[in-house]
C-alpha atoms as a printed R data frame, in Angstrom:
    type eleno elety resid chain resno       x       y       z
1   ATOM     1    CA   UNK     A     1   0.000   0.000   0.000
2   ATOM     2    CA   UNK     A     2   3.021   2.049   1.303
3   ATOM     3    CA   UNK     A     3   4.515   1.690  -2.624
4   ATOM     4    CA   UNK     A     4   1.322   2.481  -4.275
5   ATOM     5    CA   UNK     A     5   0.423   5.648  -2.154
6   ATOM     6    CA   UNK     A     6   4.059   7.084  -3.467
7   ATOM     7    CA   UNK     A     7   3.361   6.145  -6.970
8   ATOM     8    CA   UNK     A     8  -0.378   7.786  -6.739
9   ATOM     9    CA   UNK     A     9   1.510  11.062  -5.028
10  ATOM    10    CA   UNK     A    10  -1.161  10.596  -2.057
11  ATOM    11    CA   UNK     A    11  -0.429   9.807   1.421
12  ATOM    12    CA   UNK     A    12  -0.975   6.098   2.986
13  ATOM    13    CA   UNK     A    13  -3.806   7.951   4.846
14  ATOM    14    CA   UNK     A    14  -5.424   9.231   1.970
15  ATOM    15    CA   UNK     A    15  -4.929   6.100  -0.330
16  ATOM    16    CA   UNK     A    16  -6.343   4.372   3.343
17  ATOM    17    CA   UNK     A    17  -9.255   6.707   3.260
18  ATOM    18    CA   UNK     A    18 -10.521   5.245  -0.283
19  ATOM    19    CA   UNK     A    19  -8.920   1.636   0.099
20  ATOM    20    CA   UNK     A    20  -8.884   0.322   3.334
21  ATOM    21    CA   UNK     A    21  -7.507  -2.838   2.728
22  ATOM    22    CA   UNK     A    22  -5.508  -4.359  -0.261
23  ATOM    23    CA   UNK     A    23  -8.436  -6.752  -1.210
24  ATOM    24    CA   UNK     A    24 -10.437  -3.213  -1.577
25  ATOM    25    CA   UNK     A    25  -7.592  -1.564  -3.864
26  ATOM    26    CA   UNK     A    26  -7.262  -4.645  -5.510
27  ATOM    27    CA   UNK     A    27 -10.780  -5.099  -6.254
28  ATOM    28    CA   UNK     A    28 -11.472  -1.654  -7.641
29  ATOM    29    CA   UNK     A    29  -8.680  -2.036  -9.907
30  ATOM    30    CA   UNK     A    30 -10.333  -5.210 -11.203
31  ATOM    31    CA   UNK     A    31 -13.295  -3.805 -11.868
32  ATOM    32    CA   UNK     A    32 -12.205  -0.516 -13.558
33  ATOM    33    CA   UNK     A    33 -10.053  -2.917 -16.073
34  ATOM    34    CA   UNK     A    34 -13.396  -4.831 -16.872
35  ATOM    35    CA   UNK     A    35 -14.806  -1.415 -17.238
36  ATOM    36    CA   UNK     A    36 -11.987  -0.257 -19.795
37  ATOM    37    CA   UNK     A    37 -12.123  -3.721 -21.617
38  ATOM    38    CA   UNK     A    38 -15.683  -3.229 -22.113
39  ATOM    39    CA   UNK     A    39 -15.669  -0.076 -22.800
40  ATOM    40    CA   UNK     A    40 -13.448  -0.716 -26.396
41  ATOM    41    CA   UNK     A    41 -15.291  -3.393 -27.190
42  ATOM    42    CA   UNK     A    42 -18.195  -1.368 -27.322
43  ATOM    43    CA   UNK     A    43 -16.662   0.996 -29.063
44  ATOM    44    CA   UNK     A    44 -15.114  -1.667 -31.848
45  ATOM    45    CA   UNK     A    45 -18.978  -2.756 -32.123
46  ATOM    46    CA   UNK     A    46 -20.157   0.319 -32.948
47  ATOM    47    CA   UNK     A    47 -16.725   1.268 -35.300
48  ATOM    48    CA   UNK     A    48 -17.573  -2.068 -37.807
49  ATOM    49    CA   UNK     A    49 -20.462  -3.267 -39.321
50  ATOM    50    CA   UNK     A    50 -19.402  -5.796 -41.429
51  ATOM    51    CA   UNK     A    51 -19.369  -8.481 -38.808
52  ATOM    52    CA   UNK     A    52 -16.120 -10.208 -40.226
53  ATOM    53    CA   UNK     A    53 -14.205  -6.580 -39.424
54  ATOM    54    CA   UNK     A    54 -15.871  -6.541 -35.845
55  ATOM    55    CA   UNK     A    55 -14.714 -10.012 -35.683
56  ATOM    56    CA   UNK     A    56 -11.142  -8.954 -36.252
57  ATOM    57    CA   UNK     A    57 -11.106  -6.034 -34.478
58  ATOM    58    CA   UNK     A    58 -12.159  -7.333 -31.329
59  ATOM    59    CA   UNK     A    59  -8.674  -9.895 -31.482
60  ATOM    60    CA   UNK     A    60  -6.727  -6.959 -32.274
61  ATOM    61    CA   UNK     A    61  -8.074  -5.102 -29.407
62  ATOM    62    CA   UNK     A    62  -7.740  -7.848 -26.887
63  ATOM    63    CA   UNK     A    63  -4.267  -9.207 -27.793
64  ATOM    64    CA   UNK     A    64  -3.194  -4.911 -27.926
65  ATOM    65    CA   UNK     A    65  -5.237  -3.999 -24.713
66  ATOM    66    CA   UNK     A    66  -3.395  -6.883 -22.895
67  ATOM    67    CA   UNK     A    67  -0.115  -6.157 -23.760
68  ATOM    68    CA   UNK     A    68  -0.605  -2.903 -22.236
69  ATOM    69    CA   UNK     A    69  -1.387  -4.642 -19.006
70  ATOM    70    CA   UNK     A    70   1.520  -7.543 -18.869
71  ATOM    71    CA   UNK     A    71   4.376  -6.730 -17.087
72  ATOM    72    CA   UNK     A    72   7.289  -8.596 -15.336
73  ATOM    73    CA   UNK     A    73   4.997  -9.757 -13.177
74  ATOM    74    CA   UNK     A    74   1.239  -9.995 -14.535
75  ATOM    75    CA   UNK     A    75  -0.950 -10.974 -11.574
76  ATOM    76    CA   UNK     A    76   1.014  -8.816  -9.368
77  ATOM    77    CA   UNK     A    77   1.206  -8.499  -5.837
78  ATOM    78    CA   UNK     A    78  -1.785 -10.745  -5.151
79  ATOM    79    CA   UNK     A    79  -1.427 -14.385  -6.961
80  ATOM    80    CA   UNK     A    80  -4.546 -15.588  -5.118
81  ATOM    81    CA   UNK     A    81  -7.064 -12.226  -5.903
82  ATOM    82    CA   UNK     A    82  -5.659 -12.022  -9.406
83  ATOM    83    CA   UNK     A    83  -6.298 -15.485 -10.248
84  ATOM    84    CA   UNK     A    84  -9.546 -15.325  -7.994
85  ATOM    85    CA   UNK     A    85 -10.924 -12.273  -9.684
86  ATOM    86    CA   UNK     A    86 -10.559 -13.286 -13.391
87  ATOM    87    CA   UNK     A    87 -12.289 -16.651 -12.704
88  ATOM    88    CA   UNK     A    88 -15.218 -14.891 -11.052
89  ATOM    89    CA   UNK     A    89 -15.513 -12.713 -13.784
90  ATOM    90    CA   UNK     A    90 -15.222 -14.857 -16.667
91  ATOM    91    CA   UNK     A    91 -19.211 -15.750 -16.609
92  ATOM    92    CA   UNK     A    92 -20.093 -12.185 -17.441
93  ATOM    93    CA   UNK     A    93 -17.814 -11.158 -19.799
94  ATOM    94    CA   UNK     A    94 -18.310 -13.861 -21.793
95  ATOM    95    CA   UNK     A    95 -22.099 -13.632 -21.770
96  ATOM    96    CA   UNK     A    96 -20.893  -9.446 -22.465
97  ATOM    97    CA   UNK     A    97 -18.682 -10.394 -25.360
98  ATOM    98    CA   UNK     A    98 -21.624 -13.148 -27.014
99  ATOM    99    CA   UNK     A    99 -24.258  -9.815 -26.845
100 ATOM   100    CA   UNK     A   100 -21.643  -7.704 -28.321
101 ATOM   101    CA   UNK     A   101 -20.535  -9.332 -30.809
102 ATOM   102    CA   UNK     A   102 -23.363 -11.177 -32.029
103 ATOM   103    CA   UNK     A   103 -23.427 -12.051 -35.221
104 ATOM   104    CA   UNK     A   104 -19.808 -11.576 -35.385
105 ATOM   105    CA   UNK     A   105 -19.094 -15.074 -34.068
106 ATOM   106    CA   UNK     A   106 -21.135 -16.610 -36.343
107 ATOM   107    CA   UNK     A   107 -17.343 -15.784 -38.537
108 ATOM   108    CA   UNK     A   108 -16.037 -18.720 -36.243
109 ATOM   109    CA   UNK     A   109 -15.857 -21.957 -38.825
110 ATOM   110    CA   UNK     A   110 -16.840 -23.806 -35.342
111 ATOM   111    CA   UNK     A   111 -19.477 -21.663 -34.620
112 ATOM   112    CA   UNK     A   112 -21.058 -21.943 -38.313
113 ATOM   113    CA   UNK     A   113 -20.596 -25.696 -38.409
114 ATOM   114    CA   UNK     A   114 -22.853 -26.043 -35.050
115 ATOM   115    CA   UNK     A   115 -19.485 -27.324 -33.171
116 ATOM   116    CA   UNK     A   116 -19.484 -24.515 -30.739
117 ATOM   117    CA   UNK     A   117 -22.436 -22.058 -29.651
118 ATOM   118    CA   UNK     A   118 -21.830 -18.228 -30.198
119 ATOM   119    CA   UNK     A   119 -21.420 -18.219 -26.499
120 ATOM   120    CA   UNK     A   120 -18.689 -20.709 -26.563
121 ATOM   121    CA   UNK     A   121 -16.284 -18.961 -28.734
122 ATOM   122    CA   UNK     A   122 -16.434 -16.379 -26.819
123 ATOM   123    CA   UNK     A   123 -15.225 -18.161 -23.958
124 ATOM   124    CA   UNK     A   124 -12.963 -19.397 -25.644
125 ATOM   125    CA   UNK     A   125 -11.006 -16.222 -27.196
126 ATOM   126    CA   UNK     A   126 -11.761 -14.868 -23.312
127 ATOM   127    CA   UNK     A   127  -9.710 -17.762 -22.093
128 ATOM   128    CA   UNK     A   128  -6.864 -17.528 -24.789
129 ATOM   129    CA   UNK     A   129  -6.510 -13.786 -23.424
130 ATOM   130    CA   UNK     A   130  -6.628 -14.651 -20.089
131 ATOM   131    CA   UNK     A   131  -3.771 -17.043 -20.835
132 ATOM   132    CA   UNK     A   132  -1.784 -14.442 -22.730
133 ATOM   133    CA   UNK     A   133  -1.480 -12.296 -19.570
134 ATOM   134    CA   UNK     A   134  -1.218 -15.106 -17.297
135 ATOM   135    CA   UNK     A   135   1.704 -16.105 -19.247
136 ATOM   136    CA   UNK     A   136   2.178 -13.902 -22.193
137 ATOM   137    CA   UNK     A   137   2.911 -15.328 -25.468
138 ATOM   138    CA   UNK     A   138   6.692 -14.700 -26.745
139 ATOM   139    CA   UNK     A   139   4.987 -13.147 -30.028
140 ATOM   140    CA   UNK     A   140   1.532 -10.974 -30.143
141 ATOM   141    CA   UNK     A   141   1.778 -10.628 -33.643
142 ATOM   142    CA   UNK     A   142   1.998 -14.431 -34.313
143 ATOM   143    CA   UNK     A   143  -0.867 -15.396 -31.026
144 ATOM   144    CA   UNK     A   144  -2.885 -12.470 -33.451
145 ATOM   145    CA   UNK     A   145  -2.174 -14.199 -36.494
146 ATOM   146    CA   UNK     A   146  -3.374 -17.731 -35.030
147 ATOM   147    CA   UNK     A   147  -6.639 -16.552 -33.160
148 ATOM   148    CA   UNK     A   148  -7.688 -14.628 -36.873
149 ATOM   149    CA   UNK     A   149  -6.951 -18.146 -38.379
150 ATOM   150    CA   UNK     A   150  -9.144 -19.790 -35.830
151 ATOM   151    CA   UNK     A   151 -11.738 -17.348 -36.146
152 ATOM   152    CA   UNK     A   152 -12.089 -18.187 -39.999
153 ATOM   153    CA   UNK     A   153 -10.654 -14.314 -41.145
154 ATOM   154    CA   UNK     A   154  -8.210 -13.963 -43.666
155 ATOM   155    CA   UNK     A   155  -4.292 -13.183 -42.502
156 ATOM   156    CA   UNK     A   156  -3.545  -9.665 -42.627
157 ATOM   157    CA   UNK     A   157  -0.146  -8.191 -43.581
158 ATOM   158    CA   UNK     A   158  -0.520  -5.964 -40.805
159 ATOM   159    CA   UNK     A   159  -1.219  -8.139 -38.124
160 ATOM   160    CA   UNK     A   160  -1.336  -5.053 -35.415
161 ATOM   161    CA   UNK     A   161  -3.073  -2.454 -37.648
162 ATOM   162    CA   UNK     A   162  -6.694  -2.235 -35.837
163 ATOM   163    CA   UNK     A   163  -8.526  -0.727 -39.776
């Protein structure tokens, strides 16, 4: 708490006034990265219509928007909450992602062959990101490259360019 008081520029009783305990700090962080992730997904929805481009940008977003989170040490100070908190959280996003994305899955060669449900794939991409910050993958551009091949969309050139 001490460390993350300095790096706020608050005092410990300030950051103590808001947070009382790690678990509290910890769990509002968790919820405003939910809150960001959602937030550009929404915003991807409503960026592409063509279902196949919302398809695509969504794996850009989540491999990028990850990679902005992994560090040296991804689940941080807290093992336990980390691992905790994206388990209990998992149900809803992926339920989030399914509504958002709609017809978007349908892209999914699984998903049109009646292998997986809508809802399925998106558990599925949820869990591959969830594994890329647990324990990132040596190459975003090529863990890009193989979740567009998986989703049925064409390889890009520019794997990272979000157009």
């Amino acid at each position: 708490m001490s460390a993350v008081a300095t790096a706020a520029g608050v005092s410990r009783p300030t950051l103590y006034r808001w947070f009382p305990t790690k678990d509290d700090l910890l769990a509002a962080i968790s919820v405003y990265e939910e809150e960001q992730f959602d937030l550009g997904v929404r915003a991807l929805v409503v960026a592409h219509r063509s279902p196949a481009r919302r398809l695509d940008a969504f794996l850009v977003f989540a491999v990028n928007y990850l990679d902005g989170l992994i560090g040296p040490d991804p689940i941080g100070a807290d093992p336990r909450f980390a691992l905790q908190s994206l388990a209990r959280s998992l149900p809803a996003q992926v339920e989030t992602l399914a509504r958002l994305l709609g017809d978007a899955l349908r892209q999914v060669p699984a998903v049109r062959s009646g292998a997986l449900t809508s809802e399925q794939a998106a558990e599925m991409f949820l869990r591959v990101a969830i594994s890329h910050y647990l324990v990132p993958h040596p190459d975003p551009d090529l863990l890009l490259a193989n979740l567009r091949s998986f989703a049925g969309l064409p390889r890009r050139p520019s794997i990272r360019a979000t157009g």
